[in-house]
VEXSEMI-356774 format. One line per 8 residues: number of its first residue (from 1); their letters; for each residue x, y, z of N, C-alpha, C. Coordinates in steps of 0.05 Angstrom, whole numbers, always signed. Atoms other than C-alpha are relative to their C-alpha. Example, Ala and Ser with C-alpha at 12.3 -4.5 7.8 and 13.67 -1.06 7.14 Angstrom:
BEGIN
1) as) +18,-24,+0,+246,-90,+156,+18,+24,+0  -16,-24,-1,+273,-21,+143,-15,+22,+14;
REM end
This chain:
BEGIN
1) xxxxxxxx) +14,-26,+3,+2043,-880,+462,-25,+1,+18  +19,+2,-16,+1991,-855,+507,-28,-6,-8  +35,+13,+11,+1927,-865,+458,+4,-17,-7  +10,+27,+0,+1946,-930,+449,-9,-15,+22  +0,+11,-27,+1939,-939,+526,-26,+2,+5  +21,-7,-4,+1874,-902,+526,-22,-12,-7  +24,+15,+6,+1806,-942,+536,-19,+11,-26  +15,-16,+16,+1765,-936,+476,-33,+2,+6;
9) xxxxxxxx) -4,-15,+22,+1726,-890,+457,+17,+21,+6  -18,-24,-9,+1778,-841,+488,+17,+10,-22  -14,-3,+24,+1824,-844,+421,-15,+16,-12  +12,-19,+10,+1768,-822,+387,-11,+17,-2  +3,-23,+3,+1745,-780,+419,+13,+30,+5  -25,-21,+5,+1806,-741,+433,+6,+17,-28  -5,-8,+22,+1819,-742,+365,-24,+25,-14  +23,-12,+8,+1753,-714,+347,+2,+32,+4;
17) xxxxxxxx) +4,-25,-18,+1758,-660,+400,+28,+25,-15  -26,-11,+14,+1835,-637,+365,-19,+11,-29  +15,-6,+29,+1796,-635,+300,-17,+23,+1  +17,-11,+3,+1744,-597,+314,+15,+39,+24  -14,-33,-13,+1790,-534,+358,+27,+0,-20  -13,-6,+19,+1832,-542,+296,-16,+16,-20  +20,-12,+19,+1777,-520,+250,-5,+25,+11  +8,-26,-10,+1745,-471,+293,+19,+25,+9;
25) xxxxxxxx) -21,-17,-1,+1818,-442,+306,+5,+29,-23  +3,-4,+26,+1826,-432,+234,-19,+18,-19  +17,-3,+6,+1766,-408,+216,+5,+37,-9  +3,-28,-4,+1772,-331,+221,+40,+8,-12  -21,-9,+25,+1843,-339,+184,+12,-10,-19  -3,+17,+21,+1844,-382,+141,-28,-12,-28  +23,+5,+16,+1782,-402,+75,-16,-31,+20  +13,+25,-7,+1737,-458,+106,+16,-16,-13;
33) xxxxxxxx) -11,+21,+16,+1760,-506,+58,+28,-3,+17  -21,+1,-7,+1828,-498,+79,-2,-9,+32  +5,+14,-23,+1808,-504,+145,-2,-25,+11  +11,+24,-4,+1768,-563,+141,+25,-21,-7  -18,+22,+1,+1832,-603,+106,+23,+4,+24  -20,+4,-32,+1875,-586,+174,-14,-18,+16  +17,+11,-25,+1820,-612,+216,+4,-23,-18  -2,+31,+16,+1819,-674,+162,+23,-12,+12;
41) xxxxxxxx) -28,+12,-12,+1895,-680,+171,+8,-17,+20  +2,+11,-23,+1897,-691,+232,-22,-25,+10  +22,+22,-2,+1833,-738,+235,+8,-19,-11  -17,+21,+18,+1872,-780,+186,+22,-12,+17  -33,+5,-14,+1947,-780,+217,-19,-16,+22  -2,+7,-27,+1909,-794,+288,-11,-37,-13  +16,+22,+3,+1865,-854,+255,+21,-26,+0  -17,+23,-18,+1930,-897,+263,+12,-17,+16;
49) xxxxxxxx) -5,+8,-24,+1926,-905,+323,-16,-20,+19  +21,+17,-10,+1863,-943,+328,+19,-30,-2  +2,+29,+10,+1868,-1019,+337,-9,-16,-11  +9,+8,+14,+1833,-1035,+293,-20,+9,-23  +6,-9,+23,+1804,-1029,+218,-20,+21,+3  +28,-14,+3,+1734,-998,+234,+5,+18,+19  -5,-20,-26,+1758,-958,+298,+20,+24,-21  -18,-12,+17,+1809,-935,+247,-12,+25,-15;
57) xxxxxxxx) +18,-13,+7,+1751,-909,+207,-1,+19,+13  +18,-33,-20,+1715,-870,+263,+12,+15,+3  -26,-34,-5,+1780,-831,+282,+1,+10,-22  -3,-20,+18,+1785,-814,+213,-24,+15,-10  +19,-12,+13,+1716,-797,+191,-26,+19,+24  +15,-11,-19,+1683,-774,+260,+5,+32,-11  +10,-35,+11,+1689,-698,+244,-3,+4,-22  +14,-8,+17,+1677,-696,+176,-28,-7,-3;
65) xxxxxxxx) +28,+3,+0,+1615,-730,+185,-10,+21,+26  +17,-21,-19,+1600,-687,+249,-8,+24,-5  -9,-24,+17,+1625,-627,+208,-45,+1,-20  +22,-2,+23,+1564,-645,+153,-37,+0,+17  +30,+5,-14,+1510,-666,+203,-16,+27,+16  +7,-22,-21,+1517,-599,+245,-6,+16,-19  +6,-21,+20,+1523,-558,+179,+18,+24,+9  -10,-22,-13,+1570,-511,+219,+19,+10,-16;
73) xxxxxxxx) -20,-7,+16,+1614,-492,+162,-21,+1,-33  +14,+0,+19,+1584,-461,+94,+29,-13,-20  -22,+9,+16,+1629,-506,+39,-14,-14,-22  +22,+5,+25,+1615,-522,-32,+8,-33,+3  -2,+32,+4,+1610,-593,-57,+22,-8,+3  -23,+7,+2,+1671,-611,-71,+18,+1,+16  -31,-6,-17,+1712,-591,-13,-12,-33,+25  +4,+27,-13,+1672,-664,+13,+26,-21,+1;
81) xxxxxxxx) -24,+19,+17,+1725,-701,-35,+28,-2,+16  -32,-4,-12,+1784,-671,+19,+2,-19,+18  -11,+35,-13,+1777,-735,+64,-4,-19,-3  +0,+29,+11,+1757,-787,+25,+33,+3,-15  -18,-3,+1,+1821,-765,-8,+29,-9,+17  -14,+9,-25,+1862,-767,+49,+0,-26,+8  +4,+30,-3,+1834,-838,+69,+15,-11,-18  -8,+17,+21,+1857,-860,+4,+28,-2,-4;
89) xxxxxxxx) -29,+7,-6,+1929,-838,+15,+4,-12,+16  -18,+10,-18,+1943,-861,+74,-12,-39,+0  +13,+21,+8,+1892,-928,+59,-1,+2,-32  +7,+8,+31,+1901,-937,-23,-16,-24,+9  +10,+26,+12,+1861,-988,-55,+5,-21,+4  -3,+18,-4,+1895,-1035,-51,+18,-23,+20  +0,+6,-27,+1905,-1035,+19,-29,-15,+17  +29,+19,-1,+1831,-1066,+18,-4,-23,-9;
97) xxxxxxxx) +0,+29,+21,+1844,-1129,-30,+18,-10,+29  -27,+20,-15,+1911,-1137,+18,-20,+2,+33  +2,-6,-35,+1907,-1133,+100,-9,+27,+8  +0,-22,-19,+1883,-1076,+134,+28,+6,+20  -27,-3,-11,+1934,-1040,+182,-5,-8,+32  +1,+22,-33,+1936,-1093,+235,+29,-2,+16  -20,+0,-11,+1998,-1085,+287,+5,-28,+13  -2,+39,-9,+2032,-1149,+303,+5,+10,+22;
105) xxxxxxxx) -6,+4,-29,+2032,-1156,+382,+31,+4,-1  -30,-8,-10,+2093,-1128,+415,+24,-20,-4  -22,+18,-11,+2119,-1194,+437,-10,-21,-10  +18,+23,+16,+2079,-1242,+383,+20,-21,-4  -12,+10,+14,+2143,-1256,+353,+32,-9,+22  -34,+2,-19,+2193,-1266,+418,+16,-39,-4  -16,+34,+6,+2206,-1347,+410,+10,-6,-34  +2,+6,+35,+2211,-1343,+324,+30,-12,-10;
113) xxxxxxxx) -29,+5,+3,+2288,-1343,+338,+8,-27,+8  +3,+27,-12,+2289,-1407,+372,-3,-23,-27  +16,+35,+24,+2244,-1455,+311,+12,+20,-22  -7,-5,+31,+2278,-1412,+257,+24,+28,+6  -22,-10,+2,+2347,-1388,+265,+10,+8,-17  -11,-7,+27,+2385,-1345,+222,+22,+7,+10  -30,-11,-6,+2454,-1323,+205,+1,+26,+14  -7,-24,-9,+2491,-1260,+233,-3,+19,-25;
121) xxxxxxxx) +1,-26,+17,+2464,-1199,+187,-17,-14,-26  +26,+11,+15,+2405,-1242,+147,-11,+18,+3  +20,-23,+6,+2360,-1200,+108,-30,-12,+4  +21,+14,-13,+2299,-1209,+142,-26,+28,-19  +17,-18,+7,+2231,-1176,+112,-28,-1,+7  +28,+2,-18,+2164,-1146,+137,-20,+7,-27  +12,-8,+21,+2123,-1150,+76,-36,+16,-1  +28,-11,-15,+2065,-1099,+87,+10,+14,+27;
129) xxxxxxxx) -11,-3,-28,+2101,-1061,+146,-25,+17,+5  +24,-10,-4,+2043,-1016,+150,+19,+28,+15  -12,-9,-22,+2071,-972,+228,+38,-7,+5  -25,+1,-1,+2130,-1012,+230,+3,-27,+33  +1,+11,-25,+2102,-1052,+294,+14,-37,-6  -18,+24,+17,+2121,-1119,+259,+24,+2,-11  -21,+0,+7,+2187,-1098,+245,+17,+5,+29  -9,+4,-28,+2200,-1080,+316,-7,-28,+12;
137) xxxxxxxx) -4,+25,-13,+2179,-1149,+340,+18,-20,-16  -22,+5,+13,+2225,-1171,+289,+30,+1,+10  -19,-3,-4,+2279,-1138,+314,+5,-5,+29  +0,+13,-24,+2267,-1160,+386,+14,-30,-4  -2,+33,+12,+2270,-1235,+351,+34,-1,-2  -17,+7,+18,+2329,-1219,+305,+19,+32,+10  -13,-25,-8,+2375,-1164,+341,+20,+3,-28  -23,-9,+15,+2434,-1173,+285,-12,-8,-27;
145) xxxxxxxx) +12,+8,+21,+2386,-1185,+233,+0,+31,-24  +3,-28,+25,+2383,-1129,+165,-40,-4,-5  +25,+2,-4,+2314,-1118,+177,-9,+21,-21  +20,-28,+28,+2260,-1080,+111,-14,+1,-7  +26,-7,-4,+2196,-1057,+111,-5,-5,-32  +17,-10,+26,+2151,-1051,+45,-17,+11,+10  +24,-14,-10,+2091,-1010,+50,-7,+15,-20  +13,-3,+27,+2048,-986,-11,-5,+28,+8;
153) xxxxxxxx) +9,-30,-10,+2019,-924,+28,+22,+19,+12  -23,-20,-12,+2069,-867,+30,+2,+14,+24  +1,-6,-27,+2041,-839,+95,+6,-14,+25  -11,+21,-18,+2042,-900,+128,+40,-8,-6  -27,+4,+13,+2119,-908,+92,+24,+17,+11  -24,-22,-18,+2149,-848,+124,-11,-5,+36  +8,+1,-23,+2107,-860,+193,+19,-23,+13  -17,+31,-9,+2141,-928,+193,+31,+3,+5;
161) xxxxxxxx) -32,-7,+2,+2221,-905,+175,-6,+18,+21  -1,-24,-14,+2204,-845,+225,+3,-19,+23  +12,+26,-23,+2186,-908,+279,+24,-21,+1  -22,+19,+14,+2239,-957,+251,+31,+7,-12  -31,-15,+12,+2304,-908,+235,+18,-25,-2  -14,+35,+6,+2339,-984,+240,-2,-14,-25  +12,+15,+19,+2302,-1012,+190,-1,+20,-27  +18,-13,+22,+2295,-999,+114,-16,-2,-14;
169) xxxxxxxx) +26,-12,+4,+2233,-972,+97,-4,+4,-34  +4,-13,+29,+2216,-971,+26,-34,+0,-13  +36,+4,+13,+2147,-959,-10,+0,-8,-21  +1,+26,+19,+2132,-1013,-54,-18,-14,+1  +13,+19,-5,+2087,-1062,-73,+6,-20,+8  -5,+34,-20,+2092,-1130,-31,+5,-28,-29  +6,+25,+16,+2064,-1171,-87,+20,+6,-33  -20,-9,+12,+2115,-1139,-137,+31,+6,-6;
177) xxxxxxxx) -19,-1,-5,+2174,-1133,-113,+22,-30,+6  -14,+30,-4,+2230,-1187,-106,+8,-10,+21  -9,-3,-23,+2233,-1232,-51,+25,-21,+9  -22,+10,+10,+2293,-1269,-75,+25,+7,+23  -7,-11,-22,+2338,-1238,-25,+7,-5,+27  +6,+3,-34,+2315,-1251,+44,+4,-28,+0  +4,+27,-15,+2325,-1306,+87,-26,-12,+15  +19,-1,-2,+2265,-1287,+108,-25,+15,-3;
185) xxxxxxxx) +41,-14,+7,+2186,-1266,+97,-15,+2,+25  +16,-5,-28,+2148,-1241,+155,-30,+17,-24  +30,-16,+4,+2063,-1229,+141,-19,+5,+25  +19,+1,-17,+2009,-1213,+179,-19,+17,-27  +14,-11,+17,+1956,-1207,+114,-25,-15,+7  +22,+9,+3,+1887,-1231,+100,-1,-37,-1  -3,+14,+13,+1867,-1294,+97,+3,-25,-23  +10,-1,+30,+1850,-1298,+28,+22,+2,-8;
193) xxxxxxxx) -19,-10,+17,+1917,-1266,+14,+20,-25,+7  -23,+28,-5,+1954,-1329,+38,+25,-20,-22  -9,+18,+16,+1954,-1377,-16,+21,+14,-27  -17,-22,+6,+1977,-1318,-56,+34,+4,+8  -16,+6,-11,+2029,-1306,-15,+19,-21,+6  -23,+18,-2,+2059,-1377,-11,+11,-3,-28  -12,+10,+29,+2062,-1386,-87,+16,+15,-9  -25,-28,+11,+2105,-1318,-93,+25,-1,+19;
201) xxxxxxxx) -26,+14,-9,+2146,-1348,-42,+17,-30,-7  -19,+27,+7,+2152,-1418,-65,+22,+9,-26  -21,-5,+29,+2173,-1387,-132,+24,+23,-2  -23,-14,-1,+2221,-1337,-107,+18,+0,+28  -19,-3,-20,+2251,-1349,-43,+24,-30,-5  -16,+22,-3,+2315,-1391,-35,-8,-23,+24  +1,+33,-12,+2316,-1469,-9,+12,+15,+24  -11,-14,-26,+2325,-1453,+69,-16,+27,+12;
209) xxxxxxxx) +7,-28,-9,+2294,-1390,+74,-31,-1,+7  +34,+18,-8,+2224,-1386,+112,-19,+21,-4  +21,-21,-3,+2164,-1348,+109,-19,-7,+26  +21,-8,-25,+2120,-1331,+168,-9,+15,-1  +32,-7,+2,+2055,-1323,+179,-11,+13,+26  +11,-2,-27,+2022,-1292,+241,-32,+2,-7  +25,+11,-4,+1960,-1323,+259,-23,-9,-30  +5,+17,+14,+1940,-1347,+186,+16,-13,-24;
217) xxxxxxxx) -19,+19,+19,+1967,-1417,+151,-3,+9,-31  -3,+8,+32,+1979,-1430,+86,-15,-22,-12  +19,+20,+8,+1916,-1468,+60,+21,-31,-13  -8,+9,+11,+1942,-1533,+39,+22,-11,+10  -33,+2,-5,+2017,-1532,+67,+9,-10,+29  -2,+5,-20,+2043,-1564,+125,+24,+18,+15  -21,-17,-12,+2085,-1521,+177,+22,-11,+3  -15,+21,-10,+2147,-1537,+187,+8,+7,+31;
225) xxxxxxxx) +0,-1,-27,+2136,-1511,+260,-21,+22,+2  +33,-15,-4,+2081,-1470,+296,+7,+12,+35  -4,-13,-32,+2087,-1418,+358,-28,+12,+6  +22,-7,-20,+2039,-1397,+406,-1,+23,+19  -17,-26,-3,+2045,-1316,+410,-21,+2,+31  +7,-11,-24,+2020,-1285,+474,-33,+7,-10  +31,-4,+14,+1943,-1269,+466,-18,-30,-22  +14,+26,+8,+1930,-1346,+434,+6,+8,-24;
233) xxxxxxxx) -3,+6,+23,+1949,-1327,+367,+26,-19,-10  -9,+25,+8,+1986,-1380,+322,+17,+20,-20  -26,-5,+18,+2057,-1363,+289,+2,-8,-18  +0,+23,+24,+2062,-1403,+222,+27,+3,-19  -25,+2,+9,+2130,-1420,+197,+6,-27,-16  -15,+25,+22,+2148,-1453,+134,+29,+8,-12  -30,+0,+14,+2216,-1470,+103,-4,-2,-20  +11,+14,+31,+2223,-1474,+32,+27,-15,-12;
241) xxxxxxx) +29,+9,+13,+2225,-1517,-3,-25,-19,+16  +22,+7,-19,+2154,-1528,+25,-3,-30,+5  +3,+27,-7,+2136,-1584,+68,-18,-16,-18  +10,+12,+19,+2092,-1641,+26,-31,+4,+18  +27,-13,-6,+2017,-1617,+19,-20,-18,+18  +19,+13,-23,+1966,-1636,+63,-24,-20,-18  +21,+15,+19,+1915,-1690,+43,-1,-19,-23;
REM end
């Protein structure tokens, strides 16, 4: 896409600039309020596109805060609540305990097939798909692979299947759902959310089946191999049943 190409702050302030000749479009036929949640809309949808958590922010909150500072719209209290709202769909809650929406590198995952081979039509999973960008380096990895997203945030959940028509897309919790199933576990979470994460795999994935990590281990656990993605980050691949603990 071309605003991912674009030096920042160009994203944002593209975005900004859409926002704000969405509003003022609006204005003369439509209630402010109403207005203002188009210009939100869009400040939201585009904020996906940042690379990162806090850039993510600014695309989404740059015009409503510019909106409040200029005063250029008379609007009662409450019509504030229409993009913290919005934030909260497309970022729930407890999209803040888990990972932020971090895109795994294009080509992070191109050697994975190599140190951890799978059958023809293994159900492979991106727990946390977020975009869907980790399920495409997936499917670079694992061409004949049954590749399936999770993703808690329904905006992000259709953005991803819309991105991923290959893949299925379901909205679900990660830490809820069964991962019994797969041959494999693909993350890219927090990490805090790690140790978490291995103990819901030791206790539900089958003997053989691996989970991977991009760029953080599993406190404690020895890999049972380790790649070296493009940009210096670190692959982390365990088999289970897990290797014997460290220390």
């Amino acid at each position: 896409m071309l605003a991912l190409r674009m030096p920042w702050p160009l994203p944002a302030l593209a975005a900004w600039a859409c926002a704000w000749l969405i509003f003022v479009a609006l204005q003369r036929a439509v209630p402010p309020v109403a207005a203002l949640l188009a210009a939100c809309l869009l400040g939201t949808a585009a904020s996906v596109l940042g690379d990162s958590w806090w850039r993510r922010g600014l695309i989404a909150a740059g015009f409503p805060l510019s909106l409040a500072l200029l005063g250029a719209a008379s609007l009662p209290t409450w019509a504030w609540l229409v993009p913290l709202s919005l934030l909260l769909l497309v970022y729930p809650l407890n999209a803040w305990r888990d990972a932020p929406l971090f895109p795994t590198p294009r080509h992070a995952l191109q050697s994975l097939a190599v140190q951890a081979p799978l059958p023809l039509g293994a159900r492979v999973l991106d727990a946390g798909c977020g975009l869907g960008d980790g399920l495409k380096a997936l499917r670079h990895a694992y061409p004949a692979a049954q590749l399936e997203g999770l993703e808690w945030s329904w905006p992000l959940r259709l953005l991803c299947a819309l991105r991923c028509p290959w893949a299925r897309v379901q909205r679900a919790d990660m830490w809820k759902a069964d991962w019994s199933a797969y041959q494999m576990v693909y993350l890219f979470q927090r990490p805090e959310s790690m140790a978490r994460a291995a103990a819901k795999a030791q206790a539900e994935l089958a003997p053989g089946a691996w989970l991977v990590s991009l760029e953080f281990a599993v406190p404690g656990w020895l890999p049972s191999a380790q790649l070296r993605a493009p940009g210096g980050r670190v692959v982390w691949l365990y088999r289970m049943p897990r290797q014997q603990q460290e220390g």
